[in-house]
C-alpha positions in Angstrom: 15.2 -12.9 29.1 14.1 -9.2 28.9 10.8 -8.5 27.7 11.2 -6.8 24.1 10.8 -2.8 23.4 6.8 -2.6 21.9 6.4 -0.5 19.0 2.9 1.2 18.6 1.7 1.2 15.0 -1.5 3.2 14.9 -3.4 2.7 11.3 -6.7 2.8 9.7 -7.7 -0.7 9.3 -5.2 -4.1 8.8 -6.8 -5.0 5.7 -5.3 -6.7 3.2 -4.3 -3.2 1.9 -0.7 -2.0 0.5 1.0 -0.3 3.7 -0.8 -2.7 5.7 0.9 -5.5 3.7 3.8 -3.9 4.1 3.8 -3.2 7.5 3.1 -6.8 8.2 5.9 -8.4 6.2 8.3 -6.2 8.2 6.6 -7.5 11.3 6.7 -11.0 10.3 10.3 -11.1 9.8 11.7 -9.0 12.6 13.1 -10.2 15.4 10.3 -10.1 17.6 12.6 -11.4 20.9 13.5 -7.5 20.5 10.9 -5.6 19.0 7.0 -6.1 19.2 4.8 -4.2 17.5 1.1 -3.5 19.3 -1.4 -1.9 16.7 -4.1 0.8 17.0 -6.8 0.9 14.6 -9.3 3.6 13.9 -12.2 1.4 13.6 -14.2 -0.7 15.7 -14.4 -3.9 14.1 -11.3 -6.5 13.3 -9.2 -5.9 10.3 -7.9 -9.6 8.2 -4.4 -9.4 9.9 -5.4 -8.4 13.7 -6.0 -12.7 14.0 -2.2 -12.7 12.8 -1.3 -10.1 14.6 -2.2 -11.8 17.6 -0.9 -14.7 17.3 2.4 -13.5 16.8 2.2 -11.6 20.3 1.3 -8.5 19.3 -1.8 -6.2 21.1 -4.4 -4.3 18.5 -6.5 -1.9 20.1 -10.2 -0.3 18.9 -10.5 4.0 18.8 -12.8 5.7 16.8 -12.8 6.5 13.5 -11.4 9.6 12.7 -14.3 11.9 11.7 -15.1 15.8 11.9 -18.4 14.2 13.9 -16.0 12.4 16.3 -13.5 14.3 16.2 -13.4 15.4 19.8 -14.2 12.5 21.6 -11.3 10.9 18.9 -8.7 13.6 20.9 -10.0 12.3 24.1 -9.7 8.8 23.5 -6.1 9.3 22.3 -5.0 11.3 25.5 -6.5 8.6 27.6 -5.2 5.9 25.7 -1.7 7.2 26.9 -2.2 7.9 30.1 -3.4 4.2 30.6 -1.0 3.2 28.7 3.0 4.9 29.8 4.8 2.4 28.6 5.2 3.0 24.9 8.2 5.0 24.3 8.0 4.8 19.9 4.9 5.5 18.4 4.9 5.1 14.4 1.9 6.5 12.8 0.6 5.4 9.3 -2.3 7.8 8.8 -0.7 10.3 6.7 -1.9 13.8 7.4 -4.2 12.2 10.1 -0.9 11.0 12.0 -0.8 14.7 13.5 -3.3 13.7 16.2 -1.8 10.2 17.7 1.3 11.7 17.7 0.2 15.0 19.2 -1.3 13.4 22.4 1.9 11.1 22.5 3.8 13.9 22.5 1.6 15.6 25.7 2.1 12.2 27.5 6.0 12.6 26.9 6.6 9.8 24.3 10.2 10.6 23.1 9.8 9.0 19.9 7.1 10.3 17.5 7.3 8.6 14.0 5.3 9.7 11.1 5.2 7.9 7.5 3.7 9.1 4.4 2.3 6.6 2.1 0.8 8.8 -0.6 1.4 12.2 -2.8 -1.8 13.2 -3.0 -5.1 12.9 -1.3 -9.1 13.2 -2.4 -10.7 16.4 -2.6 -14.0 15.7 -1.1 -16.0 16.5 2.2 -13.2 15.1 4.2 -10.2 16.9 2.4 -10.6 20.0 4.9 -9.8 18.4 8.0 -7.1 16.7 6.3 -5.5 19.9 5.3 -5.6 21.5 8.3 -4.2 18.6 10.2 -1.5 18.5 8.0 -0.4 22.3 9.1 0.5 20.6 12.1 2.2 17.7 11.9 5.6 18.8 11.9 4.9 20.7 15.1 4.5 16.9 17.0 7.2 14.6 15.2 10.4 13.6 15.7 11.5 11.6 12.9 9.4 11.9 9.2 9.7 8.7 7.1 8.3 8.2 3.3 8.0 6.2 0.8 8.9 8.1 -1.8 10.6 11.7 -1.6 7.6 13.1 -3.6 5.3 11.2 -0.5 8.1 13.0 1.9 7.2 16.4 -0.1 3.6 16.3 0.2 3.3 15.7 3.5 6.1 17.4 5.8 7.1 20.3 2.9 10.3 20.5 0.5 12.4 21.9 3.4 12.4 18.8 5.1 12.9 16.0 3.4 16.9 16.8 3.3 16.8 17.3 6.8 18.5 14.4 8.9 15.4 13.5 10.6 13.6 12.3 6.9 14.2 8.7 5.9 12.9 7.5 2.7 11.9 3.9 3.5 11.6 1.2 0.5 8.8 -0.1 0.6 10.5 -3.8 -0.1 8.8 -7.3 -0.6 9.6 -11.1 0.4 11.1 -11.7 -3.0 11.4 -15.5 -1.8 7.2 -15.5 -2.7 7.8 -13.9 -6.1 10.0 -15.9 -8.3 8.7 -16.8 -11.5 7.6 -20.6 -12.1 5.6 -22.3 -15.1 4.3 -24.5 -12.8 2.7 -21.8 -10.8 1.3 -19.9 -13.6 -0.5 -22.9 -15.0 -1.7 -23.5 -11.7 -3.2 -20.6 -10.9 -4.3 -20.0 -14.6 -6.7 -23.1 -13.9 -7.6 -21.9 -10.3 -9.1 -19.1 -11.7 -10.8 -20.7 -14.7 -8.8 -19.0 -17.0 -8.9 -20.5 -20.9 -6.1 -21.3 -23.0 -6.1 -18.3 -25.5 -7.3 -15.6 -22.7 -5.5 -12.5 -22.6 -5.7 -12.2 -18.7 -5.7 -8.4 -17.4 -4.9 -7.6 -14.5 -5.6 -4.7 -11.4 -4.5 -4.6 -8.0 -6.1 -2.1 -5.9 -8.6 -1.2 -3.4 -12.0 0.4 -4.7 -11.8 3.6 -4.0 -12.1 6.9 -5.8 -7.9 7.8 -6.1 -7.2 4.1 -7.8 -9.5 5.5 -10.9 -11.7 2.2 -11.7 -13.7 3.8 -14.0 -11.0 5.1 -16.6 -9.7 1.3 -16.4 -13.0 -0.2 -17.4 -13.0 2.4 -20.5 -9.5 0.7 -21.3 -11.0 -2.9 -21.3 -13.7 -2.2 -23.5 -11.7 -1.4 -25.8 -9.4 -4.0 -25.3 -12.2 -6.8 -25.1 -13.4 -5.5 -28.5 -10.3 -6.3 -30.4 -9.3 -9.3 -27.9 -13.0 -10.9 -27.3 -11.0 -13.4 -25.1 -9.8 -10.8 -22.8 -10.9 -10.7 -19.3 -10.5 -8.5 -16.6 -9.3 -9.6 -12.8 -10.1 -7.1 -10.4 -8.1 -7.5 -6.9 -8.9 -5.8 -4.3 -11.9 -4.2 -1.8 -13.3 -1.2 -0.8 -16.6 1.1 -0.8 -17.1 1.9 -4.5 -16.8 -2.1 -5.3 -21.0 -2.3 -6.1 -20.5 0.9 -8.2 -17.8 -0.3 -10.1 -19.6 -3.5 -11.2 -22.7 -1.4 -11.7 -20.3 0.8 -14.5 -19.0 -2.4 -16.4 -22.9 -3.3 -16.7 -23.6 -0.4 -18.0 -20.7 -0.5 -20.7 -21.5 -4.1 -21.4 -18.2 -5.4 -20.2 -19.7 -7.3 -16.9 -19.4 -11.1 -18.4 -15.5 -10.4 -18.5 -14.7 -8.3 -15.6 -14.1 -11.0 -12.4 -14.1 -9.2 -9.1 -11.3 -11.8 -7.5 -11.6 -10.1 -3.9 -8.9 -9.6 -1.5 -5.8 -12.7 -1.6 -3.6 -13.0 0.5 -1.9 -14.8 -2.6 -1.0 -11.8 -4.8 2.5 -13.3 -5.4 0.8 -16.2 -7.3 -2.0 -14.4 -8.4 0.4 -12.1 -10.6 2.0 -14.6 -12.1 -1.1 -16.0 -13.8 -1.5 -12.4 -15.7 -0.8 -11.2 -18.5 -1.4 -7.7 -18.9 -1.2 -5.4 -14.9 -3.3 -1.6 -16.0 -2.7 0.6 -13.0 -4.4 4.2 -13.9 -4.3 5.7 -10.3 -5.3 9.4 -10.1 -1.9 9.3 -7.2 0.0 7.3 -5.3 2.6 8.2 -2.8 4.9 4.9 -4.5 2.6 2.1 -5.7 4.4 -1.2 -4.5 2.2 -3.5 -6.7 4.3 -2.2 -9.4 7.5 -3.5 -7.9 6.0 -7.0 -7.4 4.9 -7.1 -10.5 8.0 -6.7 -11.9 9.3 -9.7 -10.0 7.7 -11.9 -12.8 8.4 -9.5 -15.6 4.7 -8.3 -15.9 4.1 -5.9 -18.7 2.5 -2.9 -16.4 1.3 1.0 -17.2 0.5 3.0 -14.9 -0.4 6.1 -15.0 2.0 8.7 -15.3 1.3 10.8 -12.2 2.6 8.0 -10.1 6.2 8.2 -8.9 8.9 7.1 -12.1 11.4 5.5 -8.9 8.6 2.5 -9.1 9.8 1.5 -13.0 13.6 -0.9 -12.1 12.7 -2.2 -15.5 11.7 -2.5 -19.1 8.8 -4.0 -18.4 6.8 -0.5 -16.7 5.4 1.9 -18.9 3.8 5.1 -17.9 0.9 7.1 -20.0 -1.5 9.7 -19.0 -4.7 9.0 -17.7 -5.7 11.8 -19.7 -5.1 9.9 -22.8 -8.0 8.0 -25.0 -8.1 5.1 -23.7 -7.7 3.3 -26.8 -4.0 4.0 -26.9 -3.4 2.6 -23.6 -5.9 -0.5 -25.1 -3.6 -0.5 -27.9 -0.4 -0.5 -25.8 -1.6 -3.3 -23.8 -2.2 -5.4 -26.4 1.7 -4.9 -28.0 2.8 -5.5 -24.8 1.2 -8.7 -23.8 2.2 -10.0 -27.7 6.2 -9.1 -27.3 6.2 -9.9 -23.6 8.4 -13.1 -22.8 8.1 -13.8 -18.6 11.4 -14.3 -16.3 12.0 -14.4 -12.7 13.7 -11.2 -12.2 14.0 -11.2 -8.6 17.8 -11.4 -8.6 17.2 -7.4 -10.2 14.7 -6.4 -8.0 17.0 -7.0 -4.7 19.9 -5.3 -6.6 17.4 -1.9 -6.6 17.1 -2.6 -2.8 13.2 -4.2 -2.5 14.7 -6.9 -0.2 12.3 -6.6 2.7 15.1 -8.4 4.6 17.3 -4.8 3.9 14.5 -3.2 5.0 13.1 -4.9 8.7 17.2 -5.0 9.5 17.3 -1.4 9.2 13.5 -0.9 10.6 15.0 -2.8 14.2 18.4 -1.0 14.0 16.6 2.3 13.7 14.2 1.6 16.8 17.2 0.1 18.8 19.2 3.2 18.0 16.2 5.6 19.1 15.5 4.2 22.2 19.6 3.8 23.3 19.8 7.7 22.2 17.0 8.6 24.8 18.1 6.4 28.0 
């Protein structure tokens, strides 16, 4: 049997992180007898899925963090990394406006097929926000084919004159519905798992700690839900570098008692289930998949309103601005867990085309098609 094409995936980190989860459910369920993805990370140190990765035959390789400090030695590494390594022919990059340099030293080593995918609108504007600007000037200069996950991600990243151009794909970013469905059993289950009381209005946030997912506006929102719901609590799912400042911020509002930091899970499917109330205030995001999987169970969600309206399939996502007292989104998400009945809607879900099977099918076709194009 002929060894399958390898796909290189460069990324940030394999965290338990949204692309990242979406990345890996596409490379759990392709056909790896055809296509094998190898991984290059921009740190130094394992991410939760390179173990996984592994084991399903797939290579993960160590560069340096992209830095203005490193950056040099960075575009070094890269243009040795492909003359040791000539026999990647795709390269799919992940690192939004950072993807310019991977895919600029593929493209010096010849690599015919340079992939780049936005995952985000928007970015921070801090110390870092310079060289992510200018990189972006160039990244249509090294790509071949542009894929987002969202038009408005498409937009922000390659420009509006391109994402009509037949080399822009907008890919869905899909889920395994099979883990979603909706069961009593499984809410009561996890309800106890996480010591959850009978009367509890359980809320609920998905997101890694960091400055674009807007903790702090969210913690205003449950203060003022906890003081007309004293039996309210507030899960908080995720990881990241501001996690120590955010629990410092609901000590200082007085709301620490009934925050729970839950940590990364590799269990969200379960853990949404056991909700009752999903707040998602982002400052951006370039699609916001947590909101499709939460809709799986029919969990009342708001998000903020500056994050893509293609996310709501249903009735049961509202949008509001972030710029809004907080109060009236406390308000709303107290109306909302009151009226709120839950269903398995994962039959509607797959009709809007979140079928990660839809998705990998297309994902191998579109490689297969690539590489037959170029030989």
């Amino acid at each position: 049997m002929s060894e399958p094409i390898r796909v290189l995936q460069f990324v940030t980190l394999m965290n338990r992180n949204g692309l990242e989860n979406r990345l890996m459910d596409i490379y759990r369920n392709i056909d790896r007898d055809i296509i094998q993805f190898d991984f290059v990370s921009n740190r130094n140190y394992d991410g939760q899925f390179d173990d996984e990765i592994r084991s399903l035959g797939g290579k993960v390789y160590h560069m340096y963090q992209i830095t203005p400090k490193n950056f040099f030695k960075y575009l070094k590494q890269l243009d040795d990394f492909f003359t040791e390594h000539p026999e990647y022919k795709i390269v799919h990059a992940h690192l939004n406006t950072l993807s310019t340099w991977p895919l600029r030293a593929a493209k010096k080593a010849g690599v015919p097929v340079r992939i780049a995918h936005s995952r985000n609108a928007s970015m921070d504007f801090n110390i870092k926000a310079l060289y992510k600007s200018f990189s972006r000037l160039f990244i249509n200069g090294v790509v071949t084919d542009r894929f987002a996950c969202s038009r408005s991600a498409g937009a922000w990243l390659f420009g509006e004159k391109h994402i009509d151009d037949e080399t822009f794909n907008v890919i869905p970013n899909s889920i395994q519905l099979d883990k979603f469905h909706f069961k009593d059993e499984i809410r009561d289950r996890m309800r106890k798992e996480l010591g959850m009381q009978e009367n509890e209005m359980a809320v609920v946030d998905v997101a890694r700690f960091a400055k674009q997912k807007n903790h702090p506006y969210l913690l205003k929102v449950f203060s003022e839900i906890h003081k007309m719901r004293p039996e309210s609590k507030l899960y908080l799912v995720g990881i990241g570098d501001l996690e120590q400042e955010i629990k410092n911020e609901a000590e200082k509002i007085g709301i620490a008692d009934s925050v729970v930091f839950v940590g990364s899970r590799s269990d969200i499917y379960d853990v949404l289930q056991a909700m009752d109330v999903f707040l998602f205030p982002s400052f951006y995001e370039g699609f916001g998949t947590v909101i499709v999987e939460a809709q799986c169970s029919y969990l009342p969600l708001i998000a903020s309103d500056t994050i893509p309206h293609e996310t709501k399939l249903c009735d049961s996502v509202e949008f509001m601005s972030i710029k809004a007292d907080p109060k009236k989104w406390a308000m709303r998400a107290i109306e909302l867990y009151e009226k709120t009945k839950r269903i398995d809607n994962c039959d509607l879900i797959k009709e809007k085309g979140y079928d990660i099977r839809d998705t990998y099918t297309w994902m191998q076709n579109f490689y297969l098609d690539k590489l037959k194009s170029i030989t």
